[in-house]
N, C-alpha and C positions, 0 to 999 in steps of 0.2 A: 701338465699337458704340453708345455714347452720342449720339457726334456722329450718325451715322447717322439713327438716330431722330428726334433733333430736327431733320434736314433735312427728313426724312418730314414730319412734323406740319406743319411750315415749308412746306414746299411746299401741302398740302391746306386750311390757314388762308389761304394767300394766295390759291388758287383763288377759295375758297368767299366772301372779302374783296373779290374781284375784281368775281366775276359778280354777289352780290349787288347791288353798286355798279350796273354797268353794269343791271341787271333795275329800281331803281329810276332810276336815270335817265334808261332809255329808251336806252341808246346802239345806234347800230347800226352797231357794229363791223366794221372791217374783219380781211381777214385777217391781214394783217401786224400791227396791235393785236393780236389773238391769239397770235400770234409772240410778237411782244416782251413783252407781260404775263403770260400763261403761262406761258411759254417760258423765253427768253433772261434774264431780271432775276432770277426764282427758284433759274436754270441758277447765273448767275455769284454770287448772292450765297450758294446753300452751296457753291460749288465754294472761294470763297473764306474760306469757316469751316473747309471740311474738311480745308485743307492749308495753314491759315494758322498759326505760331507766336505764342505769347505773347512778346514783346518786355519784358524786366523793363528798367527804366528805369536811368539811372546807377547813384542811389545802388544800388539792388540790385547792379546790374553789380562795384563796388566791394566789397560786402559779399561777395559769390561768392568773388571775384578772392581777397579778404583770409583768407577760411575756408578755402581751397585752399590758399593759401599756410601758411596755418597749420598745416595736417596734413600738407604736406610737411614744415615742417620741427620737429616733431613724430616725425616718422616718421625724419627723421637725426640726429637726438636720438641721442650713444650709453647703451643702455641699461643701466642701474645692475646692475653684478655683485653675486652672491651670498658673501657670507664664504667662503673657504674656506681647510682648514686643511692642514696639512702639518708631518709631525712625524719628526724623525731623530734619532739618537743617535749623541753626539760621544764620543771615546775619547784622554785624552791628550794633547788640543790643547796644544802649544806655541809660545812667541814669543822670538826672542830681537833684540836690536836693540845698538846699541852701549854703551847703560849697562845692560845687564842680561837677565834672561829673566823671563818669566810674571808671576807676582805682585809680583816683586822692581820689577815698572815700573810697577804702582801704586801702590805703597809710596813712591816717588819720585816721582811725579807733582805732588807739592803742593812738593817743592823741583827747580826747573825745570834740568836739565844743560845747559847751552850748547856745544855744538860746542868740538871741541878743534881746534887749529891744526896743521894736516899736513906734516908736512915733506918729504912725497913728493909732496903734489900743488901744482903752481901751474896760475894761473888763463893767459890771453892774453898778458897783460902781464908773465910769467913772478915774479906775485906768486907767494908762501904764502898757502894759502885753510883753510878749516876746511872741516872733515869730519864728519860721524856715522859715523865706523867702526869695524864691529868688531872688536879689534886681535888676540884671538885667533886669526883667521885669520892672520895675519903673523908672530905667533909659532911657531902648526906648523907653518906651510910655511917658516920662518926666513930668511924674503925677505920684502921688501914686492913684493905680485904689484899690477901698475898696469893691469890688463885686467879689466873687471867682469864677462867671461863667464867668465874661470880662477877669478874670486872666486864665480861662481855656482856653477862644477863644485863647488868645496871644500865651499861650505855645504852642497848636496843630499847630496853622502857623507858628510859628519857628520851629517847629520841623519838617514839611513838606519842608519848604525852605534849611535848611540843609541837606535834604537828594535829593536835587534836582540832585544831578548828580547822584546820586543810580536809581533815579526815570526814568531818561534818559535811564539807561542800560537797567533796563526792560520795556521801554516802545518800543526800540529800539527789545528786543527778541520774545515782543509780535505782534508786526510789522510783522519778520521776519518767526516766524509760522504762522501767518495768511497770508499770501502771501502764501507759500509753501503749505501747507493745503488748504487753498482756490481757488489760482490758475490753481493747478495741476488738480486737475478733471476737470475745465472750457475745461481748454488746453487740454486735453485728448479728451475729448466728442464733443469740434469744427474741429477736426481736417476733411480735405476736404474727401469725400471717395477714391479720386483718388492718395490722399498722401499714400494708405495705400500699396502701393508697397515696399516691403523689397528692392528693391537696388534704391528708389527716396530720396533724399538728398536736402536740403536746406536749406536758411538763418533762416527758421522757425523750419525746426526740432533742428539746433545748439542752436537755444533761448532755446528751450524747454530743451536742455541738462546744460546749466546752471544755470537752476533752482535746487540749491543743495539743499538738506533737511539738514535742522540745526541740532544741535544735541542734541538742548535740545529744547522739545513743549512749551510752554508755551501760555495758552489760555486765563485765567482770572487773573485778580487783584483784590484780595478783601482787602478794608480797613475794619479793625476795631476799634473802637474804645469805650475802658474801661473806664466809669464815677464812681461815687459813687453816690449808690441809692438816696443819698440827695439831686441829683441837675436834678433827673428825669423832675419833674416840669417847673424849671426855663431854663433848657438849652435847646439853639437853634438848634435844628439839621439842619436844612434847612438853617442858617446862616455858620456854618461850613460846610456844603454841597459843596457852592457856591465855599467857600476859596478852599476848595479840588480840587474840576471839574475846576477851573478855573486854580490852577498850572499845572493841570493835561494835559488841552488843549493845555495850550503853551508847555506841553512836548509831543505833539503830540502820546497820548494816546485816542485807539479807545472808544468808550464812549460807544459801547454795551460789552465791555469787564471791565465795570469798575462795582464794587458792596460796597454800603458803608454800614455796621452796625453796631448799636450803643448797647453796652450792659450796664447796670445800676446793680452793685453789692454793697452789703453789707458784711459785717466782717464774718458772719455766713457761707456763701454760695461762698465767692469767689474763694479759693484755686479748689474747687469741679467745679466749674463755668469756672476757667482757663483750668484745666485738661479738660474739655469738648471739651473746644473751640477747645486747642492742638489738640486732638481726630478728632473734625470736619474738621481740617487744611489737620489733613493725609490724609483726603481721597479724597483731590481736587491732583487728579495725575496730571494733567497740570496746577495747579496755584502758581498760589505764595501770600503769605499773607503781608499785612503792620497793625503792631498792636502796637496800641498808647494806652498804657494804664496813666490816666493822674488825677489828684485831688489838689483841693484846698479849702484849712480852713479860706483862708486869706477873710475872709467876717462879715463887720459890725453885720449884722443882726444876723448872727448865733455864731456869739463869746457873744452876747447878751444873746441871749440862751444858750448855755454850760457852760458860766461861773458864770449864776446863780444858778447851780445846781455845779460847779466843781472850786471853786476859785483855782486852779494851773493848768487850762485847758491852754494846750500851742496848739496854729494850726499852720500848718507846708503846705507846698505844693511839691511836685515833679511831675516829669512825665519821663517814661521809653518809649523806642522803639524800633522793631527787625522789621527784614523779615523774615519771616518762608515758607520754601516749604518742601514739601516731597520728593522731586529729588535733588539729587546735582546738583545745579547752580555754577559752578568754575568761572563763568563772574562775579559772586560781591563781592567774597572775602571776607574778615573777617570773616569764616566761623567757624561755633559751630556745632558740631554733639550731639544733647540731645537724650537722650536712657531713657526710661520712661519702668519701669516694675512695673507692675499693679498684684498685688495681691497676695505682699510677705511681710513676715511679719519680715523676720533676715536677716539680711544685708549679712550673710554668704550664703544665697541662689542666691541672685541678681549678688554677686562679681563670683557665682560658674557657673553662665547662662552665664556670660559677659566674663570670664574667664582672671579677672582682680585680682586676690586673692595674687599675686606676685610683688606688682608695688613699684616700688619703694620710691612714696613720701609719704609712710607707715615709713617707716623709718628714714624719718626728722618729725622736730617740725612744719614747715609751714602747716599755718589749711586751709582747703581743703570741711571741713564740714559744710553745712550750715542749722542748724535746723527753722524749721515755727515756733515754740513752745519756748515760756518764759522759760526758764532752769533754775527754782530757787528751785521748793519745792522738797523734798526726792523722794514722787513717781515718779516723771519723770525720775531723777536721774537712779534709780531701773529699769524703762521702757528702756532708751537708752542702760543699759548698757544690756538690754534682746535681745534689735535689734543689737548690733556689736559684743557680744558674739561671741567667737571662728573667730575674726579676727583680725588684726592687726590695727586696727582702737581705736584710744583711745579717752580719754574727752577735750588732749592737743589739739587734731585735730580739734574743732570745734571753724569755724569762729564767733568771736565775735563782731558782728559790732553793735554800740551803738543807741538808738532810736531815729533817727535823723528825724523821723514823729511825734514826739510827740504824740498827742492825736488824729493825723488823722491817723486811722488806719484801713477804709475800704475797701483797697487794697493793704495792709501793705504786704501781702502774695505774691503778681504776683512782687512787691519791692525787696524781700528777694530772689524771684528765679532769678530774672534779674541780681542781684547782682552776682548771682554762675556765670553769662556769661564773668565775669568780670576778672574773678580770672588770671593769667600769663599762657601762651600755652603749658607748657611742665606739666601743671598739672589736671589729670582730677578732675574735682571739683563733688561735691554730696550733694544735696538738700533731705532732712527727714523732715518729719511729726512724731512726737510721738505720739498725738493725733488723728490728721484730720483725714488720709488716710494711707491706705495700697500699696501706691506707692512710689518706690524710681527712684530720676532723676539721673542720670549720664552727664556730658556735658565733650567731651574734642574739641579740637581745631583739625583741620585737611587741611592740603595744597590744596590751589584752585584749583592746577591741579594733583592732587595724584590721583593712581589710585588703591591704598590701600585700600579705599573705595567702598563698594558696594551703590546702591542702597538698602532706607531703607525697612525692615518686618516690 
């Protein structure tokens, strides 16, 4: 509208510019001068302002180009996640490995066990190799078994039979919410029409009042159970199925409340693969979890293959176990509160969420730290000390427990956190990734019937 205007003006100045001109000169104009000075020169020159662009010169052209480019990549910029937290309660965790169980392997940890020399296993060259094994298992089955999927079945049924009186209390709570939850609407909805006078009384309304509501739901039981991706193949699920469902039934566990699944990890993907699982646990509000994570190297065949590419290849076996629920359960005791914050990068922000920046076993030497990551070259070195910057957390703090998996290291990671579950009650212990991940665990110990305790966020 602007341009408009000033062509108007433009046009009536240059008339008025024109004729005056010609009125003092005298000209006596032809037509075609008319033409062309009125006309045509006024015509082309706002035709050419009205549709002409401003031309910004290089540098501009540059400085455009560079701001553009700026805010795109600005814009694929990925943007900074918010804290957040995530909290479960462990029940029972245990470890056992070939020198030992639970506490008994940090107690040992500061005098280092060296692999014992096998007399069942040889390497390619039809040497004797050393082994991490655990030799119990070859005492109850009173054979040396040379297959690490028969050595897998044995540890999962020992480890279920162990937890047989654990297994009773929850199958006892799951009992007792499904009656009250099942029940109660039955009993509601039979009741006669003619009971429904406010002052009739009887032996069936008093039933019905002692039906108390428990005070904690509990609806399903899911097993899981952690292999290494090596023995996808070879392993029987439906053979360990049976073992499961059958301790299951003589502990009178209802069998549409049972779920068994079996996860297969490798070295790469597992710490990422655990953290999921955790993730998937919280969000069963009524269940409770049994998770067996379990591995073994001790096999013919494949010490065949490793040690032709790796002559000081040592196999080693363990297996760990917890109950996990997202509700506090104070009926099974042994309880661990892990606190999982997800998408912090310095330790001074997780202790500043937790409001844990003041604790005391900062101030002793007892290590409390337990890194997933080899702690040997400068840059890590350089990395941890970026994540405990500005706390009172130092390098004396980190637990050192010695590679007592040898070369079996595709669950080496879910080993190393089960281990934090281990540490003495009066200390909370703390699980880092240099590498892997942007989450730190926290676990401390808390009384079966405390009421200090909320329910977890």
């Amino acid at each position: 509208m602007i341009k408009i205007i000033l062509c108007i003006l433009f046009f009536l100045m240059f008339w008025v510019f024109v004729v005056y001109y010609w009125g003092v000169k005298d000209f006596n104009t032809s037509a075609i001068q008319f033409f062309i000075y009125l006309g045509l020169i006024p015509f082309l020159f706002t035709f050419n302002f009205l549709f002409s662009k401003v031309r910004p010169t290089k540098k501009e052209n540059k400085d455009t180009t560079k701001d553009k480019s700026e805010i795109l990549l600005l814009d694929n910029l990925p943007k900074e996640k918010k804290l957040e937290k995530m909290s479960l309660f462990f029940y029972h965790a245990q470890i056992e490995i070939f020198c030992g169980k639970n506490l008994k392997i940090l107690e040992n940890s500061h005098q280092y066990q060296s692999p014992n020399l096998d007399k069942f296993l040889k390497n390619c060259f039809g040497v004797h190799i050393n082994s991490y094994k655990i030799l119990t298992i070859d005492i109850k089955e009173k054979f040396h078994l040379n297959k690490g999927v028969k050595r897998i079945d044995v540890l999962i049924k020992e480890e279920i039979i162990k937890h047989q009186f654990l297994l009773a209390t929850i199958s006892g709570l799951i009992n007792k919410s499904q009656h009250f939850f099942a029940e109660k609407p039955i009993l509601k909805y039979e009741i006669h029409p003619k009971w429904k006078n406010l002052d009739f009384s009887s032996d069936i309304e008093n039933e019905v009042n002692l039906l108390v509501q428990p005070k904690h739901r509990v609806d399903t039981f899911n097993i899981y159970i952690l292999l290494s991706k090596y023995w996808k193949k070879d392993f029987d699920g439906l053979k360990v199925d049976n073992i499961i469902n059958e301790t299951l039934t003589l502990l009178s566990f209802p069998d549409d409340h049972i779920h068994i699944d079996y996860h297969f990890l490798e070295t790469q993907d597992c710490y990422e693969s655990w953290l999921n699982l955790l993730e998937n646990i919280s969000k069963h509000e009524y269940g409770i979890s049994f998770v067996i994570a379990v591995d073994s190297e001790i096999d013919e065949h494949l010490i065949l293959k490793k040690t032709a590419n790796n002559q000081k290849y040592i196999p080693s076996e363990f297996i760990t176990s917890c109950f996990i629920s997202s509700q506090l359960l104070p009926d099974l005791e042994e309880i661990k509160k892990v606190t999982i914050i997800k998408n912090v990068k310095k330790m001074k922000e997780s202790l500043k969420f937790l409001k844990k920046e003041n604790l005391q076993q900062y101030q002793n030497d007892q290590p409390f730290l337990l890194l997933l990551d080899e702690f040997l070259t400068h840059s890590q070195h350089v990395k941890f000390d970026e994540i405990v910057c500005d706390t009172s957390i130092g390098i004396h703090h980190i637990l050192n427990i010695p590679n007592y998996l040898g070369d079996t290291q595709n669950l080496a990671d879910i080993w190393k956190f089960m281990l934090g579950l281990q540490l003495p009650k009066e200390i909370t212990s703390m699980v880092v990734s240099i590498e892997k991940t942007k989450n730190q665990i926290f676990i401390e110990s808390i009384e079966a019937r405390s009421e200090e305790y909320d329910q977890p966020t």
